[in-house]
C-alpha positions as CSV (number, residue, x, y, z in Angstrom):
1,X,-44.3,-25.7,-52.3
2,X,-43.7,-29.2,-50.8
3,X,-40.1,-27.9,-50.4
4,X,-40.7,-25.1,-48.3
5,X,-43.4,-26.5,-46.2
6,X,-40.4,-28.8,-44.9
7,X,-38.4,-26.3,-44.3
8,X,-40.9,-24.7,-42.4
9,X,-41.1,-28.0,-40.3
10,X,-37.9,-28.1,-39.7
11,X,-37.6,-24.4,-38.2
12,X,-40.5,-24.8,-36.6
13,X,-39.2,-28.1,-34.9
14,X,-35.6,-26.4,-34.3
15,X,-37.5,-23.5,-32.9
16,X,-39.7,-25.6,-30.7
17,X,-36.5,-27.5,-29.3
18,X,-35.0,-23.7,-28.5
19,X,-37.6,-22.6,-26.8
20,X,-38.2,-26.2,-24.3
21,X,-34.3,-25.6,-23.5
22,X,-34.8,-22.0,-22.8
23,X,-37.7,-23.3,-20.5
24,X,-35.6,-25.9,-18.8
25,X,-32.3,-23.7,-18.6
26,X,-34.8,-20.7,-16.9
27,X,-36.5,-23.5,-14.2
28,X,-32.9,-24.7,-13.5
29,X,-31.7,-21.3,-12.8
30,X,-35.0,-20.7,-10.4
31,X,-34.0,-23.9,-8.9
32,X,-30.1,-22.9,-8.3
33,X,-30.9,-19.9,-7.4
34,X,-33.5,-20.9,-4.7
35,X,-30.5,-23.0,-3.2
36,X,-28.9,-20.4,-2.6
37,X,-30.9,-18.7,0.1
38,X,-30.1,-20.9,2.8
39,X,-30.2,-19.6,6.2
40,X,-27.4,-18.0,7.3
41,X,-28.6,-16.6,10.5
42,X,-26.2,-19.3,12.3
43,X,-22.8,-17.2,11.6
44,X,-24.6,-14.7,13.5
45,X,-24.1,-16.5,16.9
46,X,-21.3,-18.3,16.0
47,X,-18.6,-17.4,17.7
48,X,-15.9,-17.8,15.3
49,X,-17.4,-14.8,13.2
50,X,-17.9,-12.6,16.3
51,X,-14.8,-10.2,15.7
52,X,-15.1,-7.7,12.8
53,X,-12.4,-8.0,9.5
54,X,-11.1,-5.5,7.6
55,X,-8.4,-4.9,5.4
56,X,-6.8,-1.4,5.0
57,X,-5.1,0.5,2.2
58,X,-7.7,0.0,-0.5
59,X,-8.3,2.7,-2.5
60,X,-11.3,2.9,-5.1
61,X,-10.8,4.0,-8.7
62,X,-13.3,5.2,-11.8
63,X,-13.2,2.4,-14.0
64,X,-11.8,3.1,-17.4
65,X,-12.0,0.0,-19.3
66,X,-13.4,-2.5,-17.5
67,X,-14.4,-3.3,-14.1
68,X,-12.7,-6.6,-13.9
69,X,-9.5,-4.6,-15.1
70,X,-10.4,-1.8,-12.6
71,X,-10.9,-4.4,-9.2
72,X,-7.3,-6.0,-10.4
73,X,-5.7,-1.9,-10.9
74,X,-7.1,-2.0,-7.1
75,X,-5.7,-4.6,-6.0
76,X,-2.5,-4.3,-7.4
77,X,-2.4,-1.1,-5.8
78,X,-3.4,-2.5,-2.5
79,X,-0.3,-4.9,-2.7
80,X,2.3,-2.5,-3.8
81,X,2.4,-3.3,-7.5
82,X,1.8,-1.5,-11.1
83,X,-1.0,-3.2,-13.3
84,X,-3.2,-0.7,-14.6
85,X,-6.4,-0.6,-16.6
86,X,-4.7,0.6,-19.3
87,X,-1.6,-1.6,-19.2
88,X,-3.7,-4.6,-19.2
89,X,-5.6,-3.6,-22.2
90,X,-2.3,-3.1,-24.3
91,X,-1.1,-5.7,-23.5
92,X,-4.0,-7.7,-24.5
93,X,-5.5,-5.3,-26.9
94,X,-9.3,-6.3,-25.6
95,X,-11.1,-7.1,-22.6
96,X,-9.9,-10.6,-21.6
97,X,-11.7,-10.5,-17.8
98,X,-15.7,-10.5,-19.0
99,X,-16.6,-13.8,-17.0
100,X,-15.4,-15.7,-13.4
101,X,-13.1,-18.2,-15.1
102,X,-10.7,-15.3,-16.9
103,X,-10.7,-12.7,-14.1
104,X,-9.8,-15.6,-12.0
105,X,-7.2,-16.5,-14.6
106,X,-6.0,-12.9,-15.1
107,X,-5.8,-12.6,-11.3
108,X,-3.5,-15.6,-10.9
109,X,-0.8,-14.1,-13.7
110,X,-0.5,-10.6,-12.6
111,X,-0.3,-11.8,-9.1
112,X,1.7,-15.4,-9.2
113,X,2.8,-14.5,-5.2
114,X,-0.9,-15.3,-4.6
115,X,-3.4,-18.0,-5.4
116,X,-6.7,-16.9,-6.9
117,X,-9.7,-19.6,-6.8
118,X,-13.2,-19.1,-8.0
119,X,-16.4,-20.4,-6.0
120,X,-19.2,-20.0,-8.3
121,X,-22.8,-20.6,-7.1
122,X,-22.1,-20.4,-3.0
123,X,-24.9,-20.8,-0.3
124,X,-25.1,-17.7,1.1
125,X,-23.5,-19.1,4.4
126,X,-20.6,-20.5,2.0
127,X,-20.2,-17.0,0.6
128,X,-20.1,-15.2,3.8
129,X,-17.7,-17.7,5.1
130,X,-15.2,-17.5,2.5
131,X,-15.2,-13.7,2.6
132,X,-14.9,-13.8,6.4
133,X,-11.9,-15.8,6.1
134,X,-10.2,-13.9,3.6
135,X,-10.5,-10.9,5.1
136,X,-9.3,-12.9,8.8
137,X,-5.9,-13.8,6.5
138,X,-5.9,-9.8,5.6
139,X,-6.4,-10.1,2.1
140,X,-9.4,-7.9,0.2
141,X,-12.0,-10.5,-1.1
142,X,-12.8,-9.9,-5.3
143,X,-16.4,-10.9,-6.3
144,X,-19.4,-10.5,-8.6
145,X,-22.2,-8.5,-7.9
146,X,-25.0,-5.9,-8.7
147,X,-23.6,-2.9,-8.2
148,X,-25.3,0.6,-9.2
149,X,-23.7,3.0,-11.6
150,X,-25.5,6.2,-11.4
151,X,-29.0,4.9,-11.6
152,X,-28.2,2.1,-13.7
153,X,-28.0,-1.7,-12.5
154,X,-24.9,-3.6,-13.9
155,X,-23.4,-6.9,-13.7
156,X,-19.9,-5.9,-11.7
157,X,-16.9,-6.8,-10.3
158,X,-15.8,-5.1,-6.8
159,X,-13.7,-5.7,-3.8
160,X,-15.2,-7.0,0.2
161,X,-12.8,-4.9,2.3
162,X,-14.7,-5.2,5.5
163,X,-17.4,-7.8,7.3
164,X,-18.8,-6.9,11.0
165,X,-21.4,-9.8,10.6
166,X,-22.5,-9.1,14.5
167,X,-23.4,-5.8,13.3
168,X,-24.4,-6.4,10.0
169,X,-22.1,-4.7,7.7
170,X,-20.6,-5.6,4.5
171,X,-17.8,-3.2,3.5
172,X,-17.0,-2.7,-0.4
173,X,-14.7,-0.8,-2.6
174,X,-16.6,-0.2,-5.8
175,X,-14.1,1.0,-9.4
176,X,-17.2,3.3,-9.7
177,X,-15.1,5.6,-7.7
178,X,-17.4,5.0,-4.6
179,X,-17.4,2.6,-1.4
180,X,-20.6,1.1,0.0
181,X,-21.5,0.0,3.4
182,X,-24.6,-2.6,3.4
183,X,-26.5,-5.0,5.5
184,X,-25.8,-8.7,5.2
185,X,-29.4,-9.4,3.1
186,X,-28.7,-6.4,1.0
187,X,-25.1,-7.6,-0.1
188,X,-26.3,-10.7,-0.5
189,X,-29.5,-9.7,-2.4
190,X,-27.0,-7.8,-5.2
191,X,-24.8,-11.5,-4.8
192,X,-27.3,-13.0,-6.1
193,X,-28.8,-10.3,-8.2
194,X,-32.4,-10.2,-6.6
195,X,-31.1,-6.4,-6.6
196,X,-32.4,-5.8,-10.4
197,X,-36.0,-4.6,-10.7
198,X,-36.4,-6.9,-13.3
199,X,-33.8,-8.8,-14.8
200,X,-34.0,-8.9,-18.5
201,X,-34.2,-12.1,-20.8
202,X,-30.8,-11.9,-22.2
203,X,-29.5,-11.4,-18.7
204,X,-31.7,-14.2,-17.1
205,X,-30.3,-16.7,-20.0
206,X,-26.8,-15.5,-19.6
207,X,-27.2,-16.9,-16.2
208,X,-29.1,-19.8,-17.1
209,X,-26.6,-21.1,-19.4
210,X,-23.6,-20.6,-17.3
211,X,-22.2,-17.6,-18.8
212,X,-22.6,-15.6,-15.5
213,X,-22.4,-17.1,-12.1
214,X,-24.8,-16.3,-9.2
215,X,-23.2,-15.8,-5.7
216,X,-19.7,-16.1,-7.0
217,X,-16.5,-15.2,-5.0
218,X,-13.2,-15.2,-5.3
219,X,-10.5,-16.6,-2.4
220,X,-7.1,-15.0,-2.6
221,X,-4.5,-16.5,-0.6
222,X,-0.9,-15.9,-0.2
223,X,0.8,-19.2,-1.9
224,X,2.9,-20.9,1.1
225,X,4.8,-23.7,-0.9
226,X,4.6,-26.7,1.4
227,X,3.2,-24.6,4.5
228,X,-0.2,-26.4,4.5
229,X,1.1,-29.7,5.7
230,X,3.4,-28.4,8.4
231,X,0.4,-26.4,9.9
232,X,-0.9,-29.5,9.8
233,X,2.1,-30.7,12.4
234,X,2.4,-27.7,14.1
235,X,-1.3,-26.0,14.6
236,X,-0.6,-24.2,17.5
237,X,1.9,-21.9,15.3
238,X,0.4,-19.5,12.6
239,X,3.8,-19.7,10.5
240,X,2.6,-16.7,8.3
241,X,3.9,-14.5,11.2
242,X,7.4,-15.5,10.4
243,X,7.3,-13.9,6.5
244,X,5.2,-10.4,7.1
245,X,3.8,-9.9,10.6
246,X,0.6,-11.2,12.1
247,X,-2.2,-8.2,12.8
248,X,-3.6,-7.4,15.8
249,X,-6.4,-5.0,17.0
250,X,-4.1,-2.3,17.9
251,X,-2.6,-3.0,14.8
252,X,-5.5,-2.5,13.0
253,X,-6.7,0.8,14.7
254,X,-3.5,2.6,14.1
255,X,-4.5,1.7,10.2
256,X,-7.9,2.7,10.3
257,X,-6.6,5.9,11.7
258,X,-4.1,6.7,8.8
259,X,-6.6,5.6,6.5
260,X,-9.0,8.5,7.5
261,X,-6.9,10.9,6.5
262,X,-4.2,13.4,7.5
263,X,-5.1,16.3,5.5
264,X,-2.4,18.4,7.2
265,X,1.4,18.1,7.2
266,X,2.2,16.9,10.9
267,X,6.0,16.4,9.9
268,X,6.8,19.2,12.4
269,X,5.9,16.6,15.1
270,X,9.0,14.6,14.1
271,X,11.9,15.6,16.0
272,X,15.2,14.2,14.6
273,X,16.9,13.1,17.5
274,X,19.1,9.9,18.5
275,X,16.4,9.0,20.9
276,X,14.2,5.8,20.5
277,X,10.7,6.1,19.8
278,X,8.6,3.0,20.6
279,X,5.8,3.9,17.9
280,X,6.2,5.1,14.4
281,X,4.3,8.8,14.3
282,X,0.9,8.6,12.6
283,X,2.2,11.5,10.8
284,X,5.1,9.4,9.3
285,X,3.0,6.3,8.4
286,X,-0.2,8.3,7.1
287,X,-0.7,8.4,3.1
288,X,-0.9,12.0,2.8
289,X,-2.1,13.6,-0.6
290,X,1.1,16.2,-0.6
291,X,3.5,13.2,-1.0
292,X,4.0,11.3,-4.0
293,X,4.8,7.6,-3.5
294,X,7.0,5.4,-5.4
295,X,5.5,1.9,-5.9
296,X,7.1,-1.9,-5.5
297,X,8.2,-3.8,-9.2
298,X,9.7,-7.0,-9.6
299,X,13.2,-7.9,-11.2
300,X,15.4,-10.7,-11.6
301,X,19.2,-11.4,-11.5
302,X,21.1,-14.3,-12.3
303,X,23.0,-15.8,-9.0
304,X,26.8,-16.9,-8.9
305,X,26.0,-18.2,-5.7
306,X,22.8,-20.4,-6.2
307,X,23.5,-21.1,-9.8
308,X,20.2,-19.6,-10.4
309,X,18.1,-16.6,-12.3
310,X,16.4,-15.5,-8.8
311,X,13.4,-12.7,-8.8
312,X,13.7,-9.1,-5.9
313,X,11.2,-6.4,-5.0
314,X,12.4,-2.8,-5.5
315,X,10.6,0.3,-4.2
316,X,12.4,3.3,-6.1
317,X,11.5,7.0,-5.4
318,X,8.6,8.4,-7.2
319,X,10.2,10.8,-9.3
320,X,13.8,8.4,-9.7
321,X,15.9,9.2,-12.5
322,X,19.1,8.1,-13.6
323,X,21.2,11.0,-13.2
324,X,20.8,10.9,-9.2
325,X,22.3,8.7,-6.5
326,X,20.2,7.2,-4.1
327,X,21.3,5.8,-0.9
328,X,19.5,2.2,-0.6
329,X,18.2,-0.5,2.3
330,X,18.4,-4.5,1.9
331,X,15.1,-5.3,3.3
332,X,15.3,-9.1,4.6
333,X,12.0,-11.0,4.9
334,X,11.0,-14.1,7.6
335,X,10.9,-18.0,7.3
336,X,8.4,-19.0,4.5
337,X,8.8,-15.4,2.9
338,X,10.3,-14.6,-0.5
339,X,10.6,-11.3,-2.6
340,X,6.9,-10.3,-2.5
341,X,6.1,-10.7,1.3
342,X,7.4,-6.7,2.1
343,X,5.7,-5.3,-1.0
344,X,2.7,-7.4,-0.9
345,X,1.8,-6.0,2.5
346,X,0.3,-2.3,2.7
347,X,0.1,-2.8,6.7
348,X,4.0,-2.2,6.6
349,X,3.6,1.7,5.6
350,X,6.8,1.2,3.6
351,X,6.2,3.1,1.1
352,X,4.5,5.5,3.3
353,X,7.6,5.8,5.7
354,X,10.3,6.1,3.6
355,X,8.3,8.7,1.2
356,X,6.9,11.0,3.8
357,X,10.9,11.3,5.7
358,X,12.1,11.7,2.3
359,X,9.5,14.4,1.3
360,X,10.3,15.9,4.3
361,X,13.6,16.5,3.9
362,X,14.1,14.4,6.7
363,X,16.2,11.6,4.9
364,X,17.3,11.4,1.6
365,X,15.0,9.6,-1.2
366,X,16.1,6.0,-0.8
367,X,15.8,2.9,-2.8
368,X,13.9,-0.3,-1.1
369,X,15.5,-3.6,-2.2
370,X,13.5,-6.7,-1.1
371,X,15.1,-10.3,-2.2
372,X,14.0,-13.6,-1.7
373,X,16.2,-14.7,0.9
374,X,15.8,-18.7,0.7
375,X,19.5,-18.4,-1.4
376,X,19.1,-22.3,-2.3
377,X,21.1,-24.2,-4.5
378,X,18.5,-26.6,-5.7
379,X,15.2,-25.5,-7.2
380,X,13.0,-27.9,-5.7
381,X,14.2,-27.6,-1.8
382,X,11.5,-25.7,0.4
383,X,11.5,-24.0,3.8
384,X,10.8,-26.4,6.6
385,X,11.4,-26.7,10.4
386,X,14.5,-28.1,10.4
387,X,18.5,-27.6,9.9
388,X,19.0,-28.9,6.4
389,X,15.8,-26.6,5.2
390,X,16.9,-23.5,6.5
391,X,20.6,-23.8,5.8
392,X,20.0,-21.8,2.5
393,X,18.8,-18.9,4.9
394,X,22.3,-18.6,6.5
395,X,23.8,-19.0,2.6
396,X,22.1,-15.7,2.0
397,X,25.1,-13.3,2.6
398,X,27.1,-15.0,-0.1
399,X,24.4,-14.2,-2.6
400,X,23.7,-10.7,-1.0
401,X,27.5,-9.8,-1.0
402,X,28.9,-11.5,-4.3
403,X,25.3,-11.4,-6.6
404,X,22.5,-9.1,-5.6
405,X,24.6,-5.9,-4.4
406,X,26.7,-6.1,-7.1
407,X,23.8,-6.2,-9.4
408,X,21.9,-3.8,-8.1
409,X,25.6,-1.2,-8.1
410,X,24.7,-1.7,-11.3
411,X,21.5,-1.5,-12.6
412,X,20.4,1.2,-10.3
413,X,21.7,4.5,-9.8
414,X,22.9,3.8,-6.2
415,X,25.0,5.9,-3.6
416,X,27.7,2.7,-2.9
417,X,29.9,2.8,0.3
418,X,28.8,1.5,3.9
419,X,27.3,5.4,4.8
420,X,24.5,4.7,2.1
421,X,24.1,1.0,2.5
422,X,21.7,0.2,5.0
423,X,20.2,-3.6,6.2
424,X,17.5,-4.3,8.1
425,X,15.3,-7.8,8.7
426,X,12.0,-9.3,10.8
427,X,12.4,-12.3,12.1
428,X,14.2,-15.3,9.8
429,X,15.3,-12.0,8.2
430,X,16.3,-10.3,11.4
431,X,18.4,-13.2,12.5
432,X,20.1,-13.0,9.1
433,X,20.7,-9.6,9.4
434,X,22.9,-9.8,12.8
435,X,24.4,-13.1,11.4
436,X,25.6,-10.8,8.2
437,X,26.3,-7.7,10.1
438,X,28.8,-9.7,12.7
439,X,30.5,-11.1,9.4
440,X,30.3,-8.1,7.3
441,X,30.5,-5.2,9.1
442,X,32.5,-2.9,7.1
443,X,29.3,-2.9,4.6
444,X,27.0,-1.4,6.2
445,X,27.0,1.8,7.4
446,X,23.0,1.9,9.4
447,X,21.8,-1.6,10.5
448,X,18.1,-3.0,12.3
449,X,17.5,-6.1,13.2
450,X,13.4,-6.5,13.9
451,X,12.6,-9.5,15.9
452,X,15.4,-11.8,15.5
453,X,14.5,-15.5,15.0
454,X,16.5,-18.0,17.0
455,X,19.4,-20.2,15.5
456,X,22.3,-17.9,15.2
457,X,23.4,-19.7,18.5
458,X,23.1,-23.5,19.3
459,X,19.5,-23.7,20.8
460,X,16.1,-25.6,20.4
461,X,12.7,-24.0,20.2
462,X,9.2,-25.2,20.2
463,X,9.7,-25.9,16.4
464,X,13.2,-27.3,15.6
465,X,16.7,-28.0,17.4
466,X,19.4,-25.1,16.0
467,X,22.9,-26.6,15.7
468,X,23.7,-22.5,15.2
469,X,25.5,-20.3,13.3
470,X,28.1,-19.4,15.4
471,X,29.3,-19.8,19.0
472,X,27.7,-17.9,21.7
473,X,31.5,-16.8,22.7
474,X,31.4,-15.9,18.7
475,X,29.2,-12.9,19.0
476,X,30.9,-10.6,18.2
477,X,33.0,-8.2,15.5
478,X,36.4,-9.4,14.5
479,X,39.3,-7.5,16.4
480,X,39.6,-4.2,14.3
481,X,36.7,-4.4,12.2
482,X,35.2,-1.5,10.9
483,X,31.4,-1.6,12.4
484,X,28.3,0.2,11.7
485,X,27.4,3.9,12.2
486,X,24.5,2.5,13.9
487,X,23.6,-1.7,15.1
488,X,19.7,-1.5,16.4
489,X,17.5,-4.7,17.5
490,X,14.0,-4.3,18.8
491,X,11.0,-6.6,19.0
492,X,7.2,-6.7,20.6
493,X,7.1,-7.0,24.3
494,X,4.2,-10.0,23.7
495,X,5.8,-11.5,20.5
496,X,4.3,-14.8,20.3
497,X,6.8,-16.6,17.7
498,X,10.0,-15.5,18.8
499,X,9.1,-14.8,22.3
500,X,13.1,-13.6,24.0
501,X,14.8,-14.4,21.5
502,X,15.8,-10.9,20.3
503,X,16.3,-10.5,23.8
504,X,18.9,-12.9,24.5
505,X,20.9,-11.7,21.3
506,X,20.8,-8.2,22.9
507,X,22.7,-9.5,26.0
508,X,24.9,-11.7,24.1
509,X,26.3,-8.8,22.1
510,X,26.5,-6.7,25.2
511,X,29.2,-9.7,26.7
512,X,30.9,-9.4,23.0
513,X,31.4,-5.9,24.0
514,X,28.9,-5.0,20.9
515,X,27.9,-1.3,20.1
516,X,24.3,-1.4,19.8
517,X,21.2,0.1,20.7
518,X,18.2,-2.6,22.1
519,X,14.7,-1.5,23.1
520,X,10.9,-2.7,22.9
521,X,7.9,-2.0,21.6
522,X,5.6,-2.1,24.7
523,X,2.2,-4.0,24.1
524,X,3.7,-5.5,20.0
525,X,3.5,-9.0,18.7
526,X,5.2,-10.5,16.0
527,X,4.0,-7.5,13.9
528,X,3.8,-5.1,11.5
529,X,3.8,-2.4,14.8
530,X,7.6,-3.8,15.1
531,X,8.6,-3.4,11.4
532,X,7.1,0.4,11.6
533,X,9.0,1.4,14.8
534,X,11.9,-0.5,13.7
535,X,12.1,1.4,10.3
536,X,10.8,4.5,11.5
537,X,14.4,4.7,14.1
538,X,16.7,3.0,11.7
539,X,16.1,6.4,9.7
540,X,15.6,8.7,12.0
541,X,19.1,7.7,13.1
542,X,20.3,7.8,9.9
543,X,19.1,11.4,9.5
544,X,20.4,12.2,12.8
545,X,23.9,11.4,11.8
546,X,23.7,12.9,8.2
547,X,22.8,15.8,9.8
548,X,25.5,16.1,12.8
């Protein structure tokens, strides 16, 4: 009897110490939570938060397994990869996203071109201001929320795909098949789940003791090596334009356009012709529902060249097989680029352009190979602003000739010969690509060089002196060579980065007594506008030819 009276002290005492922590953990979390409301009504007249964000290209799902796997399925998408629902769950055999810290985690493996960081327990004003940025750097903004599945309340992950904080909008795409447009307080009242009627004990103690966050985001940025401390020297220059294109507002419309739909088949506004057209047809770049899309993977091949295993994007034809040939484009990126900065991008229409000609029996289906371009020798060297650091940039055409092509002969079921190999570049990778085709001609049958970064010539820009690549008097084909079917260089008429560059190589290869075609894209910066006019007449000259 004396026996179990202690015991019952001792429960009693153990229960007793529960139930004070419970108490503490629940004031805490009214404490934290009451933080959180700070006033945010300052980003409303700031002027920094004045012009809207969106990001295009993100399509909503039904969840199968789970909605963290379901917001990385979306994602994925968005960026021109594979990961599924159900790919992750094989692979794992469970659920391995349930909280912040292992979505995060998850995030940060399937996508290692891009840096995932969690912010648990923001101020609203914090929250907002992450988002805001994210979606500035034109990247959809995961996070944890309150969302509503039929009638029913859940704890959820989604995506922020568009802010208008002048006019109080929050933009999602929710894996319950749906998107949502809310105010600013309502977002914010399902961020910090205010949302549920009443929130139930387990839930309440879930977020009391830390195993769900409150107000918690998550900041995806593209991962720039070294880039943050030579913004840091150069802050007038946004050197992301170099690798994928900077977005402007007319940019953005022409997006927003494709992205409401083009239910009909406009194809038969696409005359095949010779003739330059400054803007890719909506038509072309639209994601139609008749057309089925091949998507980007990742591969790896072991360089001669660098002595190195180095990684490439490939975009094969949605239904490729390997008993058919397939004619195929190198695809060069900019300075500070690598393998993912084409396929990573859905504001390029890629996929959409060369699907959509192909499904139109405009061109043939044609395989997309994106490498990493920085063909260095040592592991550890980076991209910089200056001769030594971009030299492996100008080693690129042994790899491409002696390693990559050669690889990809073989591992792909390619067309080979110069009438099915085609090269095109923006920027570091447009310079590259006239530096290569002036060497190499006899390679490459259909060539575009997208606005050409300077060096190929002894010069010196705003960001680095270019001892060059060549003489100016050297611009030209070798006596006798056998040169492209086609040689095409365009760029924006307001590029902000390369400014007349492109221009100047134009009239250099016109003194070389060059065959090539030059025009502009009126009102384009250093853009994705460029790369979809620039890919758009690269084939449509290509299908001209094939067809005459």
């Amino acid at each position: 009897m004396k026996r179990l009276a202690i015991v019952l002290k001792i429960v009693g005492a153990i229960l007793a110490v529960i139930v004070v922590m419970a108490v503490v953990a629940l004031v805490r979390l009214s404490v934290r939570t009451k933080a959180l409301q700070d006033d945010y009504s300052a980003l409303l007249s700031d002027e920094r938060y004045n012009d809207p964000v969106s990001v295009s290209g993100v399509e909503v799902i039904t969840q199968d397994v789970s909605c963290g796997y379901a917001v990385i399925e979306m994602f994925s998408s968005w960026c021109g990869k594979n990961v599924t629902e159900e790919s992750l769950y094989e692979e794992y055999g469970k659920v391995v996203t349930s909280t912040g810290k292992s979505f995060c985690d998850e995030m940060n493996k399937q996508f290692p071109e891009f840096e995932t960081r969690i912010h648990k327990w923001q101020k609203n004003s914090e929250l907002l201001s992450i988002i805001y940025e994210n979606l500035a750097a034109g990247v959809p903004v995961p996070f944890e929320w309150a969302a509503l599945y039929g009638d029913q309340w859940t704890l959820h992950y989604s995506l922020v795909i568009g802010m208008d904080i002048k006019n109080d909008v929050i933009k999602v795409a929710n894996p319950y098949g749906y998107y949502e447009e809310l105010s600013v307080s309502d977002f914010l009242g399902r961020t910090s789940f205010e949302a549920y009627d009443d929130l139930p004990l387990f839930m309440r103690m879930a977020f009391a003791i830390g195993i769900f966050e409150k107000n918690t985001v998550f900041s995806v940025k593209k991962i720039q090596g070294e880039r943050e401390s030579m913004i840091e020297d150069n802050k007038e220059v946004d050197k992301e334009s170099f690798a994928s294109g900077i977005s402007t507002g007319e940019e953005m419309q022409e997006s927003e356009t494709d992205n409401a739909g083009q239910e009909t088949n406009e194809a038969a506004e696409v005359v095949i012709s010779n003739e330059i057209e400054e803007r890719c047809p909506v038509s072309v770049q639209a994601t139609r529902k008749d057309v089925e899309y091949g998507e980007f993977t990742h591969g790896a091949y072991y360089s001669e060249t660098c002595g190195l295993e180095r990684g490439y994007s490939i975009l094969l034809p949605a239904d490729y097989r390997v008993d058919k040939q397939y004619p195929v484009l190198y695809l060069l990126h900019g300075i500070f680029g690598d393998e993912y900065s084409f396929s990573g991008d859905a504001g390029n229409k890629i996929k959409e352009i060369v699907g959509n000609m192909a499904a139109d029996g405009l061109i043939e289906e044609t395989i997309v190979v994106c490498p990493n371009m920085y063909a260095t020798t040592d592991p550890d060297q980076k991209p910089g602003f200056d001769s030594e650091s971009v030299l492996p940039y100008d080693n690129f055409i042994n790899d491409l000739v002696n390693d990559l092509m050669p690889f990809i002969e073989k591992e792909y079921s390619v067309l080979t010969g110069r009438e099915n190999t085609y090269l095109a570049g923006f920027s570091m990778g447009g310079r590259e690509t006239i530096f290569i085709t002036l060497k190499r001609p006899e390679l490459f049958g259909y060539v575009c060089s997208m606005s050409a970064a300077p060096g190929i010539v002894p010069t010196k820009d705003k960001f680095m002196t270019h001892t060059g690549q060549m003489q100016e008097s050297e611009v030209k084909f070798a006596d006798g060579a056998v040169t492209p079917n086609v040689f095409m260089l365009c760029c924006g008429t307001r590029d902000s980065v390369v400014g007349t560059y492109p221009k100047s190589y134009h009239e250099l290869l016109e003194e070389g007594g060059v065959d090539h075609i030059w025009y502009e894209v009126t009102g384009a910066d250093h853009d994705n506008n460029v790369i979809k006019s620039g890919l758009y007449n690269l084939f449509k000259q290509i299908a001209y030819d094939k067809a005459n």
